[in-house]
Structures are given as structure tokens and as C-alpha cells.
C-alpha positions as CSV (number, residue, x, y, z in Angstrom):
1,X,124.9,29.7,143.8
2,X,123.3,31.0,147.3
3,X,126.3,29.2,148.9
4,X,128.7,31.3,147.0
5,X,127.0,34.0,148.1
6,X,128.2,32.9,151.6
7,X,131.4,32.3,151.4
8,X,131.9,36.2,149.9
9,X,129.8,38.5,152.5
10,X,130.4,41.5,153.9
11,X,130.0,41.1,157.6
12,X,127.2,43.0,159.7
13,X,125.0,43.8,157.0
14,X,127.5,46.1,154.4
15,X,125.8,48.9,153.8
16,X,123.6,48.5,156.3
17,X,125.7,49.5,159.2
18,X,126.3,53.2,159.6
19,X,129.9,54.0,158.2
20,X,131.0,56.6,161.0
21,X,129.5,54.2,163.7
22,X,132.5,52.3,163.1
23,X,135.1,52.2,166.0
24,X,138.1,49.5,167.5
25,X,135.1,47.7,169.0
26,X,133.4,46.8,166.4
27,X,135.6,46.9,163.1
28,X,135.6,43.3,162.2
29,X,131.8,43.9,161.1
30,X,132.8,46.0,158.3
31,X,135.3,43.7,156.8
32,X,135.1,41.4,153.7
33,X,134.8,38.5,154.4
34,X,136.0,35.6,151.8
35,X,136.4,31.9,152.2
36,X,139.1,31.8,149.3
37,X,139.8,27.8,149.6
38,X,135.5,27.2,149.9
39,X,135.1,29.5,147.3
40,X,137.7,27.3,144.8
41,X,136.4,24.0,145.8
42,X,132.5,25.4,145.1
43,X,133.2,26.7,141.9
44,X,135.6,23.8,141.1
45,X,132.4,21.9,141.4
46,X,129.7,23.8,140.1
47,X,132.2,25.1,136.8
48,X,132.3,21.7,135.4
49,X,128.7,21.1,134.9
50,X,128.2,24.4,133.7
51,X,130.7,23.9,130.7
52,X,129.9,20.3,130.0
53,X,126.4,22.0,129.5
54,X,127.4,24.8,127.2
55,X,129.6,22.4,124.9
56,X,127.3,19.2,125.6
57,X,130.3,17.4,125.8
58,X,131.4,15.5,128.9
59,X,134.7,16.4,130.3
């Protein structure tokens, strides 16, 4: 799960970073950052398992 955790981060700490310290130099910081097609392909993976699991059938 820690991986999914890195694909979907808020750059420069979130809420760590002072709002009003933002400024054209260093706005990228603030943004959400997601990794839509690394997110799909993790979850795609990791999904399967977990509902073959909770029906204890193999899909």
C-alpha cells in the first residue's frame, strides 16, 4: 500500500509548507500530485488478490 501512497502525494510536505509562503516561484510544491496510469496498474494488481481472498475463489 506504501506505494500507493506515492503515487498520490501532495508535493513539499502538504500541510507542512506555510500557505501564504506560496508565490510563482515555488507553486508547483503545493500541487497534487497523482500518477493516474501507476495508480490503475497498482491497484489493478493488488485488487485481485484482495477479492480472490474475501470470496476464496480464484478469479
Amino acid at each position: 500500500m506504501d506505494c500507493i501512497v506515492r503515487a498520490m502525494a501532495i508535493r513539499g510536505g502538504g500541510g507542512l509548507l506555510p500557505v501564504f509562503a506560496m508565490d510563482e516561484g515555488n507553486r508547483t510544491d503545493y500541487y497534487f500530485d497523482m500518477k493516474g496510469i501507476k495508480i490503475l496498474r497498482l491497484c489493478a494488481r493488488i485488487l485481485l488478490g484482495f477479492i480472490e481472498e474475501c470470496l476464496g475463489i480464484p478469479l
